[in-house]
C-alpha positions in Angstrom: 79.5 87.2 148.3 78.9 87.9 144.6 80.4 85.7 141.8 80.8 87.6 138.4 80.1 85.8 135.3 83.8 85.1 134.7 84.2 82.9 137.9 86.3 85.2 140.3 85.2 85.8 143.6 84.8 89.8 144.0 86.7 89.9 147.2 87.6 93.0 148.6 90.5 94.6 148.7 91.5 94.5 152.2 90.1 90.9 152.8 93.1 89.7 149.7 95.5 87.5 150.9 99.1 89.1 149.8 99.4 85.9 147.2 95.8 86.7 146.4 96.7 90.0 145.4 100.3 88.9 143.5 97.9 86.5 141.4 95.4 89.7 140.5 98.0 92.0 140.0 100.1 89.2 137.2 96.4 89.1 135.8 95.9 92.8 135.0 99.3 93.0 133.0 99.6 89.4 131.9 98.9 90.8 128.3 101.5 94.0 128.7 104.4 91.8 130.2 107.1 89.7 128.8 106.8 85.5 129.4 109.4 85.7 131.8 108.5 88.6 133.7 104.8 86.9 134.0 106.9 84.1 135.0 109.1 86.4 137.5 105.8 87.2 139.6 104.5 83.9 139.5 107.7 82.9 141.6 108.2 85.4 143.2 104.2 85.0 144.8 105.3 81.2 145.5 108.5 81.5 147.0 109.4 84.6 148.4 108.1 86.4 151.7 106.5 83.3 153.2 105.4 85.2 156.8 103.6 87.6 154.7 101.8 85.8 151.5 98.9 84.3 153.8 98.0 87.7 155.6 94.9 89.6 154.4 96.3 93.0 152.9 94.1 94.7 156.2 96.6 93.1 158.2 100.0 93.8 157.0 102.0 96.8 158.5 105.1 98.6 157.6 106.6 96.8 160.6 105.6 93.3 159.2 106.9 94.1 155.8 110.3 95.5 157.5 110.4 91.9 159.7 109.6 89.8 156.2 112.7 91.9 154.5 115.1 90.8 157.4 114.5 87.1 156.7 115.4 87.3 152.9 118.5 89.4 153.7 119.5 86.6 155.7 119.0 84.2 152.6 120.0 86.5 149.8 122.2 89.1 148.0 121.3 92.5 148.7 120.2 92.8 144.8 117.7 90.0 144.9 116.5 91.6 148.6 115.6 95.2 146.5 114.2 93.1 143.9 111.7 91.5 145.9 110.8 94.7 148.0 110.2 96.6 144.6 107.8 94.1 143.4 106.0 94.0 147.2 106.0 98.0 146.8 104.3 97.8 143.4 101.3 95.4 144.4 100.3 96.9 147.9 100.2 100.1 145.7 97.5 99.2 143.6 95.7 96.6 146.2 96.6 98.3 149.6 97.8 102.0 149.0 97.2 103.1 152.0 100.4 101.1 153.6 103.4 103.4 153.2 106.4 101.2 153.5 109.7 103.1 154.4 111.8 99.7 154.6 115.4 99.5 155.3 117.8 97.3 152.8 121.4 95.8 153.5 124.1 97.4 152.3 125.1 96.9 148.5 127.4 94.5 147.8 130.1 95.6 144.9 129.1 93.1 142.3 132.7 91.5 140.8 132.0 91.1 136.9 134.6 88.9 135.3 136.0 89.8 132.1 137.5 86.4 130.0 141.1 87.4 128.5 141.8 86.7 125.0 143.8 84.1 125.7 140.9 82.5 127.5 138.5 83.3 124.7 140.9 81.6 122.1 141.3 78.4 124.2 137.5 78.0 124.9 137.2 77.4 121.3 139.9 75.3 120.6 138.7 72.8 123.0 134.6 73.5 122.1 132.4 71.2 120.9 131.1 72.0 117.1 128.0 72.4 118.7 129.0 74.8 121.6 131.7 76.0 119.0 129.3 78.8 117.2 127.8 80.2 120.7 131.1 81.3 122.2 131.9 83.0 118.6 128.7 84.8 118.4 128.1 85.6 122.0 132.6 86.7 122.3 132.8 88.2 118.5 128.6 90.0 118.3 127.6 90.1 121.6 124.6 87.9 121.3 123.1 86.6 124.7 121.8 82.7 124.9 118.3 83.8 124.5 119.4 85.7 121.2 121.4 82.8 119.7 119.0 80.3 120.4 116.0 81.6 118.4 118.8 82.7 115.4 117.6 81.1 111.5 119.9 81.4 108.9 117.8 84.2 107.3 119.0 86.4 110.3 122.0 86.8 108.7 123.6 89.2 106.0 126.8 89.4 104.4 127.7 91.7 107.0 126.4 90.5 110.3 123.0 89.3 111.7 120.1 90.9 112.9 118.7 90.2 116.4 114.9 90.9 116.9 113.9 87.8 119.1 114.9 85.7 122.1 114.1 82.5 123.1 112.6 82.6 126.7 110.5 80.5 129.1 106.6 81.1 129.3 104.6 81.3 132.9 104.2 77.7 132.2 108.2 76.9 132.2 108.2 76.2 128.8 110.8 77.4 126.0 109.3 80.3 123.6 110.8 82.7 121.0 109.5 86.0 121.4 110.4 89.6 120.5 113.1 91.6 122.7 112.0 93.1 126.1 113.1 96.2 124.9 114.1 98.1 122.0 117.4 97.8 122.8 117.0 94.5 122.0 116.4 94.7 118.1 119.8 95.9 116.7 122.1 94.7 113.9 125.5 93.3 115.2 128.2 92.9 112.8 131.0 89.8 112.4 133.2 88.9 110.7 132.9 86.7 107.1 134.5 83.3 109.2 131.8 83.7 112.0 128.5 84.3 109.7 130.0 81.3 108.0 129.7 78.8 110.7 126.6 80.0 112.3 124.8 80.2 109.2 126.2 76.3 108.7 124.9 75.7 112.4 122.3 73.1 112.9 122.3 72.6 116.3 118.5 73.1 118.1 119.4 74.2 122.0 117.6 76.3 125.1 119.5 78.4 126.6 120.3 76.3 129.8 121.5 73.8 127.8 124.3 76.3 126.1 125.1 77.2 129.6 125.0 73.2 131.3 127.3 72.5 127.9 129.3 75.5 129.0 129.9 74.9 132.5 131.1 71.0 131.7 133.9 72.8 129.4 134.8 75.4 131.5 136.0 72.6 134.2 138.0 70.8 131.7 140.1 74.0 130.5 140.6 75.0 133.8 138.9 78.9 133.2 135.7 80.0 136.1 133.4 82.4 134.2 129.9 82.1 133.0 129.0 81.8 129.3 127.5 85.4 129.6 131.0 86.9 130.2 131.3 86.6 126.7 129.9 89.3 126.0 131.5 91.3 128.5 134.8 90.1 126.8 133.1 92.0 123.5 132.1 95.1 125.3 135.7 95.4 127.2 138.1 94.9 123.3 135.5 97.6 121.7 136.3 100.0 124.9 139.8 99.3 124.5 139.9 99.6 121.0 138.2 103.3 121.4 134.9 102.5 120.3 132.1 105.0 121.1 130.2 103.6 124.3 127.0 105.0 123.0 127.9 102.9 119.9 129.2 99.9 121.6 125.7 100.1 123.7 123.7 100.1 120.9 125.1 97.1 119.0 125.5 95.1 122.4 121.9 95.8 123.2 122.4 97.3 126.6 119.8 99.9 127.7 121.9 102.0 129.1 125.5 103.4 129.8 125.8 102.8 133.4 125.0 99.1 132.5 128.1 99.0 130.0 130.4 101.0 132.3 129.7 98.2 135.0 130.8 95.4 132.6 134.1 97.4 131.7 134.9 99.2 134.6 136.6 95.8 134.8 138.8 96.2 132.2 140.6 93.3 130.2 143.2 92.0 132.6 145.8 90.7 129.3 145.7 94.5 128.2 146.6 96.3 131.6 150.0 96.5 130.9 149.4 97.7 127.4 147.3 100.7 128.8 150.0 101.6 131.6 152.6 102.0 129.0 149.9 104.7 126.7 149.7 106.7 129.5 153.0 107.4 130.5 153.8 108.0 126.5 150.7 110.6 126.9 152.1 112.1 129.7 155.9 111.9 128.6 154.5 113.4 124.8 151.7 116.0 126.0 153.6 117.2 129.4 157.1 116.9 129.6 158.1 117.6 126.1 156.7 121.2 126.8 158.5 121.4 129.9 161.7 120.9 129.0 
């Protein structure tokens, strides 16, 4: 068995274990990939597909794969199944090609994304901390994610609004880290209003985003509300759909890569505004239809 000069055993291919092969696989793009999608692998290699991980790659069959697939449907949403299968697919292809998986998923589940009312939005910060205070403003009045408003300085923002271009995210060591957006959908300008740039530029509170989202979860039991600090931003993305926003614009500023992905968050319209819209479209109906057909 040869040893090159950087200490890795040149095993072949087929002889890999499957975790083997995760571990190579994280190695080759370790310098390409996001912290947390190093990190994503890293887990993944640990904790998912436990029958298979040990096998050599020579020994793993379409039928094996199918039988591994079963066992986390039984533990896990139907999302989190495809996840796992996609990143399977991805290694065998470079490490065992020759293994053509045709692998059956469950069924889809219909994923139910909440939108907070107004009223909601408005009692969250009355009863907020001053130092969760700011992160509902920014994440319910600019959009901004945990990861955003964590890694925000005061030099982020203008008169206008703020400028997002990093995130704070965890390493493949666990460990908190501001780094640039995954994507460029990520670097975007979101405006606010004078109050809000205000208060987060005044803002000296130094938190991770778990911690926004512990802080978070002990509020949301005293007000009596069940959402999680991320449907803040879906409350944003719903009020500039209602309002009549462009979605390509509302995309842009909300830093979502793509329209499908907005249409999912306000497909669930805001709930305090139903009523509102059923009386606008019988006036459109009464105004453009039957005023002609009289």
């Amino acid at each position: 068995m040869h040893v090159p000069s950087g200490g890795r055993v040149n095993i072949p291919y087929p002889d890999l274990t499957l975790r083997e092969a995760y571990k190579r696989y994280i190695d080759s793009h370790r310098n390409e990939w996001s912290p947390s999608t190093v990190r994503e692998y890293t887990n993944a290699s640990k904790r998912e597909l436990p029958s298979l991980m040990p096998m050599k790659l020579k020994n793993i069959t379409p039928e094996l794969v199918q039988a591994a697939i079963n066992e986390e449907a039984a533990a896990h949403s139907p999302k989190t199944v495809r996840d796992t299968h996609g990143r399977l697919h991805k290694v065998l292809k470079m490490y065992a090609p020759s293994i053509h998986l045709n692998t059956d998923f469950p069924k889809k589940k219909k994923t139910e994304i909440y939108v907070p009312t107004t009223d909601e939005v408005i009692k969250a910060l009355e009863h907020a901390t001053p130092a969760l205070r700011v992160p509902i403003l920014l994440a319910s009045q600019g959009s901004l994610r945990r990861s955003e408003i964590c890694a925000l300085t005061p030099d982020d923002f203008t008169d206008f609004g703020v400028h997002i271009k990093k995130a704070m995210v965890k390493n493949d060591n666990n460990e908190w880290v501001i780094k640039q957006p995954k994507t460029t959908a990520g670097y975007r300008f979101c405006p606010l209003p004078p109050d809000v740039i205000r208060e987060a530029k005044e803002y000296r509170y130094i938190y991770n985003p778990d911690q926004i989202e512990n802080r978070w979860q002990r509020l949301k039991g005293k007000i009596d509300v069940d959402f999680r600090f991320h449907a803040f931003r879906h409350y944003w993305a719903s009020l500039m759909h209602a309002k009549g926003l462009p979605d390509h614009y509302i995309m842009a500023t909300g830093g979502w890569s793509s329209i499908q992905i907005l249409h999912n968050v306000y497909a669930h319209t805001m709930r305090d505004k139903v009523p509102e819209f059923n009386n606008q479209i019988v006036e459109i109906i009464t105004k453009e239809f039957f005023s002609r057909a009289k």
